[in-house]
RODO-2510 file (C-alpha; in nm, 4 decimals, decimal comma):
residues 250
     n   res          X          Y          Z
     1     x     3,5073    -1,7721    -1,0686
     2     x     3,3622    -2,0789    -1,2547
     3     x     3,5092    -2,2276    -1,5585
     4     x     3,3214    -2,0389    -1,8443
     5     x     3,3651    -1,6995    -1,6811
     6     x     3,7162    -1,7309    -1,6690
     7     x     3,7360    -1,8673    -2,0167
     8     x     3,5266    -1,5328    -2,0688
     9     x     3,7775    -1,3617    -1,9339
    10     x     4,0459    -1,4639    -2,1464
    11     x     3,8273    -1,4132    -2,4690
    12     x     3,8950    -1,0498    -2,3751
    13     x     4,1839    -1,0193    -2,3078
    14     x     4,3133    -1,1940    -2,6269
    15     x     4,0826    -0,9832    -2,8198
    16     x     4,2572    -0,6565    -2,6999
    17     x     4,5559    -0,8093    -2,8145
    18     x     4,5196    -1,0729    -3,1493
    19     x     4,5989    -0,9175    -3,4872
    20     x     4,3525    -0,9229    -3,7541
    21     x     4,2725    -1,2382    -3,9078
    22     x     4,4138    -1,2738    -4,3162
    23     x     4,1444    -1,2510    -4,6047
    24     x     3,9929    -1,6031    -4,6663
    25     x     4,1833    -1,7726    -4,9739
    26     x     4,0211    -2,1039    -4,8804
    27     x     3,6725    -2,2190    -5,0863
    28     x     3,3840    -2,2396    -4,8487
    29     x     3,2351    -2,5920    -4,8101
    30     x     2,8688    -2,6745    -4,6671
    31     x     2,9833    -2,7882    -4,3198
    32     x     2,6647    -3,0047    -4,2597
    33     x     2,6564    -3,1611    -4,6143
    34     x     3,0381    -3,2402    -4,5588
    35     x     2,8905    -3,5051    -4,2917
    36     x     2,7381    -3,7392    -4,5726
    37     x     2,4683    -3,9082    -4,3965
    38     x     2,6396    -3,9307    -4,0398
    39     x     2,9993    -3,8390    -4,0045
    40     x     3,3116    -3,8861    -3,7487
    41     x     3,4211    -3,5254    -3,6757
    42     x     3,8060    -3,6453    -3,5596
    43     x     3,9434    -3,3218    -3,3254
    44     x     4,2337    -3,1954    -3,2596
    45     x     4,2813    -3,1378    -2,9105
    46     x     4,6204    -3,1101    -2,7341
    47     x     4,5215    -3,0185    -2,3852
    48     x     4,1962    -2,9766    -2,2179
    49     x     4,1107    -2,8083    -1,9014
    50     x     4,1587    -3,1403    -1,6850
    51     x     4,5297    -3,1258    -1,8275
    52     x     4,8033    -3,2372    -2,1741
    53     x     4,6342    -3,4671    -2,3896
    54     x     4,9080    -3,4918    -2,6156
    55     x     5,1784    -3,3105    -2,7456
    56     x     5,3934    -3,5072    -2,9587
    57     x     5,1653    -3,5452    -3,2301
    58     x     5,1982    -3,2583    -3,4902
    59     x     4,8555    -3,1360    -3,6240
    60     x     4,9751    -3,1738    -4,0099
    61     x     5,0513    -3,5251    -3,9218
    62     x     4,7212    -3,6089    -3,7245
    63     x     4,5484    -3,4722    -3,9952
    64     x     4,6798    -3,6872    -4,2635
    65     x     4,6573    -4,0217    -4,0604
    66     x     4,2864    -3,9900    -3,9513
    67     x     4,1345    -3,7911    -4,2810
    68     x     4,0482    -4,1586    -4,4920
    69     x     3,8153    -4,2503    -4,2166
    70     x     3,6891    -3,9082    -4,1507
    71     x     3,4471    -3,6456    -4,2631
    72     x     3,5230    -3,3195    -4,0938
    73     x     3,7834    -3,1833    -3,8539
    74     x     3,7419    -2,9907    -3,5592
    75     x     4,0248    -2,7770    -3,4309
    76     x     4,0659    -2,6095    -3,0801
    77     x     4,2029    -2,2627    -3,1336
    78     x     4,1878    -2,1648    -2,7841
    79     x     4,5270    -2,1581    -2,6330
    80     x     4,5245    -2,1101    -2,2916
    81     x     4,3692    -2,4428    -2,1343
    82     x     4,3490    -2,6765    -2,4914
    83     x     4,7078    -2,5064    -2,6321
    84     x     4,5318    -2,4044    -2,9784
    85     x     4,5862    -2,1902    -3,2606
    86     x     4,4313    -2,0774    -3,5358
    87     x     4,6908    -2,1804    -3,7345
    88     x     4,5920    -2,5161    -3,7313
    89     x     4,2935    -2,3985    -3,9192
    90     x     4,4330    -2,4595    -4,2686
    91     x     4,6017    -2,7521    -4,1832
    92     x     4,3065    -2,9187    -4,1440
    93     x     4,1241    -2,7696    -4,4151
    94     x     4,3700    -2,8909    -4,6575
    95     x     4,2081    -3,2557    -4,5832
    96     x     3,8563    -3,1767    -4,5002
    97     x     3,5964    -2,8950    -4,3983
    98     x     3,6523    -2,7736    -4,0466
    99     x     3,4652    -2,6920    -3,7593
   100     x     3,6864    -2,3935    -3,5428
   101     x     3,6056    -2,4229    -3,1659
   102     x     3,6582    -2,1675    -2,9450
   103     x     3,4751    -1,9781    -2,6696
   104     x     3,2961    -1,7874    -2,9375
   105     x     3,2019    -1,4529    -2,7427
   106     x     3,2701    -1,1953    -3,0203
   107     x     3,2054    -1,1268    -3,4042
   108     x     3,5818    -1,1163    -3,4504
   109     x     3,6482    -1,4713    -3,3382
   110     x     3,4104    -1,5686    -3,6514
   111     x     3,5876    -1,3224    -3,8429
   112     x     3,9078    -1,5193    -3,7575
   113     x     3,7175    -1,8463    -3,8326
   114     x     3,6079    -1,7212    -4,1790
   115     x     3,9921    -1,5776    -4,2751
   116     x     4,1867    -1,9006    -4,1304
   117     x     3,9882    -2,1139    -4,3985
   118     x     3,7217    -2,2960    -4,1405
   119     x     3,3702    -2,4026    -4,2349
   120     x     3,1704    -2,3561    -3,9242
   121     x     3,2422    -2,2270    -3,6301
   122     x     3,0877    -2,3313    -3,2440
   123     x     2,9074    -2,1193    -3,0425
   124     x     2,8098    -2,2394    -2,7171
   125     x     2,4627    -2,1522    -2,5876
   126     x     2,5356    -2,1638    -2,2082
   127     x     2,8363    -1,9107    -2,2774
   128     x     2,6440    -1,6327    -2,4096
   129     x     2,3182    -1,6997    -2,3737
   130     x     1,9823    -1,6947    -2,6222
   131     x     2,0145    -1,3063    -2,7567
   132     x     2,3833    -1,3181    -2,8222
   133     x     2,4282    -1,7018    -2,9525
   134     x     2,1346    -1,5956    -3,1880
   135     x     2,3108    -1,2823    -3,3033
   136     x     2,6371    -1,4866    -3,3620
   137     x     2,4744    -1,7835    -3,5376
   138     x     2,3036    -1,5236    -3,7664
   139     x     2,6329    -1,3373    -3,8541
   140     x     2,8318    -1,6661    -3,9346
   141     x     2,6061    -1,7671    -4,1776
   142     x     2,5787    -1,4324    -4,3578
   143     x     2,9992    -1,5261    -4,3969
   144     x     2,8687    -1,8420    -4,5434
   145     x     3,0121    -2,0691    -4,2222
   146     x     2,7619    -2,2923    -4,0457
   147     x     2,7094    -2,2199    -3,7029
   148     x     2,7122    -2,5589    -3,4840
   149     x     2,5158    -2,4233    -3,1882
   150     x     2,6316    -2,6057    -2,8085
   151     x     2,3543    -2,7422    -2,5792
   152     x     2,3142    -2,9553    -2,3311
   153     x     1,9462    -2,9853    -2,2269
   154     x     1,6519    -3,0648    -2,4128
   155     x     1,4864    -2,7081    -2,3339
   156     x     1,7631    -2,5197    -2,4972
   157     x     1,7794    -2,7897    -2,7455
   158     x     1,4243    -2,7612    -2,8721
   159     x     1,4920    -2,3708    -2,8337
   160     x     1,7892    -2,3632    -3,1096
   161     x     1,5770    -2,5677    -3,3287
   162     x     1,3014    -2,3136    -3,4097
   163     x     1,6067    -2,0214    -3,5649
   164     x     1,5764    -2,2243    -3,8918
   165     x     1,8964    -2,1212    -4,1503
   166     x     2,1610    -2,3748    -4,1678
   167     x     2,2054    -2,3930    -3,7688
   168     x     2,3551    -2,7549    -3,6815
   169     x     2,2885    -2,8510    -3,2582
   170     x     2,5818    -2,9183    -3,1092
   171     x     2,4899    -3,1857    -2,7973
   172     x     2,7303    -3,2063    -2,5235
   173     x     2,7760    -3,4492    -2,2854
   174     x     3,0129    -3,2519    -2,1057
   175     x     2,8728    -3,0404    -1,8366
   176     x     3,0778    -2,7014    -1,8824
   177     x     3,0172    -2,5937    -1,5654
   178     x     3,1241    -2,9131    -1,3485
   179     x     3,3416    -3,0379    -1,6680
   180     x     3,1407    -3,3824    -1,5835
   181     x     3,0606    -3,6156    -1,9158
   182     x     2,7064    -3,7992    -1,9249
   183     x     2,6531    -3,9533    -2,2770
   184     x     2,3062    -4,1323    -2,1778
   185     x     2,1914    -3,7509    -2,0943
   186     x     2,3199    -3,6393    -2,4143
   187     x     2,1363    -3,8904    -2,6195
   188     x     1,8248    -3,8213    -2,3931
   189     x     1,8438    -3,4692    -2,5858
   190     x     1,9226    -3,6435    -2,9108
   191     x     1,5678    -3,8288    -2,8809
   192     x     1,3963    -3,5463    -2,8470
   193     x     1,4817    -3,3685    -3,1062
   194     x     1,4932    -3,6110    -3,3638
   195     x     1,3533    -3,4247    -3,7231
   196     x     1,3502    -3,1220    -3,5583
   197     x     1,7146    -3,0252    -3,6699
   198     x     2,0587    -3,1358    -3,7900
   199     x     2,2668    -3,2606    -3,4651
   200     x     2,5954    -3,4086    -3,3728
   201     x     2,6976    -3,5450    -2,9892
   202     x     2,9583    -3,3614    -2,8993
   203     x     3,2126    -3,5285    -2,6160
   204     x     3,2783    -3,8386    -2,4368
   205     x     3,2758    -4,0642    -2,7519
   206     x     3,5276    -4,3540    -2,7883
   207     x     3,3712    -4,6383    -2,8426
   208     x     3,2771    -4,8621    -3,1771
   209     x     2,9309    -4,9131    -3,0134
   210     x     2,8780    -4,5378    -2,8544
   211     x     2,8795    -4,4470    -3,2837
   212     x     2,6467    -4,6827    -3,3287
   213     x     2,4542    -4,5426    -3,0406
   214     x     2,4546    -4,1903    -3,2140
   215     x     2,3636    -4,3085    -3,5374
   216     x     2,0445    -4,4926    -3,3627
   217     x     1,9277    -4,1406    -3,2647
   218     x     1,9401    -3,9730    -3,6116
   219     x     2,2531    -3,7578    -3,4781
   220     x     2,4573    -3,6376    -3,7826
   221     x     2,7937    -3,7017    -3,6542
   222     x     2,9549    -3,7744    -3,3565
   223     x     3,3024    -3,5600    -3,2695
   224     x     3,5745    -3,7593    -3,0965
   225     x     3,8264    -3,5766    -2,9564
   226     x     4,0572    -3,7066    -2,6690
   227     x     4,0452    -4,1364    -2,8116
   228     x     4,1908    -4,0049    -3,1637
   229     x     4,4148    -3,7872    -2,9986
   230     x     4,5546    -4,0865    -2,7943
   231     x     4,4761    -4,3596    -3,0701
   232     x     4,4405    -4,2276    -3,4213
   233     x     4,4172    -4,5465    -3,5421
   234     x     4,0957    -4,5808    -3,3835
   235     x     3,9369    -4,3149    -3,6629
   236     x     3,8995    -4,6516    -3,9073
   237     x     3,7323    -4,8780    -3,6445
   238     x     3,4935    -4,5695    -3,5722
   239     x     3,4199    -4,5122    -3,9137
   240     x     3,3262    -4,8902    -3,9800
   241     x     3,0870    -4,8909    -3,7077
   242     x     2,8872    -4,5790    -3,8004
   243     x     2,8798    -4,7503    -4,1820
   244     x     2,7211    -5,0455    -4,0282
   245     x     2,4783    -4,8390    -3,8345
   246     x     2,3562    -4,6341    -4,0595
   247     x     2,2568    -4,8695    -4,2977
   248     x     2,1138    -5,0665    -4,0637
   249     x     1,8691    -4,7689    -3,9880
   250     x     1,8266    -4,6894    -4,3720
***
């Protein structure tokens, strides 16, 4: 069994078994408009499927360290390999608009998203493929959440840029099926796509310069997970460079 059907797996199995989420007290922000012109997307990650990444940093104090130099969070509510919880959700969303990512098989999950105060929610392509991403994307954003739509090829890429609505591409550089991280192939994608659709690079990002990369392609945002996890400090540093970069390409 590969690495997304297992996840698969598990999807169901907590879904037999999760409570219903709470109604949604939160106020729904524009996920995409929350990224100014290009924004850091700091996550919080305390495992991943290669193993801990860290687990004595609390998520209300990662949260209020990194949020000055931020735009958006993303928080892993998936808690068998990355040790998540929706809980988290309003942590985060005390400081800025969120991003929930999970293995997003099910309309519940985005039910969950919308009730545990999150923005936008991740659905990845490769998991479900074309009919049911499309169906997903389409009831997140009758909730009012953005759908930030996971790809990692330029044909599924241009693909998710023709459903229109207020779809962001999601382009990572992680290979989900060999867990392998290639940031020249995801900027590859990010060239061709560029005016065709709002995009962040997903994975693999922890360098001042890799930012500037991303901003040099017309990406949105960039989300760093594992450096800020390890380094929060690094959130200002990362910030500075995309500032620089962007107005360099203004």
């Amino acid at each position: 069994m590969d690495f997304l059907a297992a996840v698969k797996r598990a999807v169901e199995l907590r879904l037999a078994t999760e409570p219903p989420p709470p109604p949604r007290t939160a106020p729904l922000v524009d996920f995409a408009k929350g990224l100014g012109e290009f924004g850091i997307i700091a996550e919080y990650k305390r495992a991943s499927p290669r193993g801990v990444v860290r687990l004595d940093l609390p998520p209300w104090a990662y949260f209020a360290e990194v949020y000055p130099h931020v735009s958006a969070f993303s928080v892993l509510t998936e808690p068998f390999w990355f040790l998540g919880d929706y809980r988290f959700l309003p942590l985060a969303k005390a400081f800025k608009p969120v991003l929930m990512k999970d293995f997003i098989i099910d309309k519940r999950q985005i039910d969950a998203a919308y009730g545990y105060g999150a923005d936008a929610v991740l659905i990845i392509y490769k998991l479900v493929g074309r009919e049911k991403a499309m169906e997903l994307a389409e009831y997140a954003q009758r909730l009012g959440l953005t759908p930030v739509v996971e790809v990692d090829n330029v044909q599924d890429a241009k693909e998710v840029a023709t459903w229109g609505g207020r779809v962001v591409l999601g382009i990572n550089a992680r290979d989900l099926r060999t867990l392998e991280v290639s940031l020249s192939r995801a900027f590859e994608v990010a060239k061709a796509l560029r005016g065709d659709v709002d995009y962040i690079i997903e994975s693999g990002i922890s360098k001042p310069e890799e930012v500037e990369r991303a901003c040099e392609v017309y990406a949105r945002g960039v989300l760093v997970g594992t450096a800020l996890m390890k380094n929060p400090q690094l959130a200002k540093e990362l910030a500075h460079a995309a500032h620089r970069a962007c107005k360099a390409r203004s």
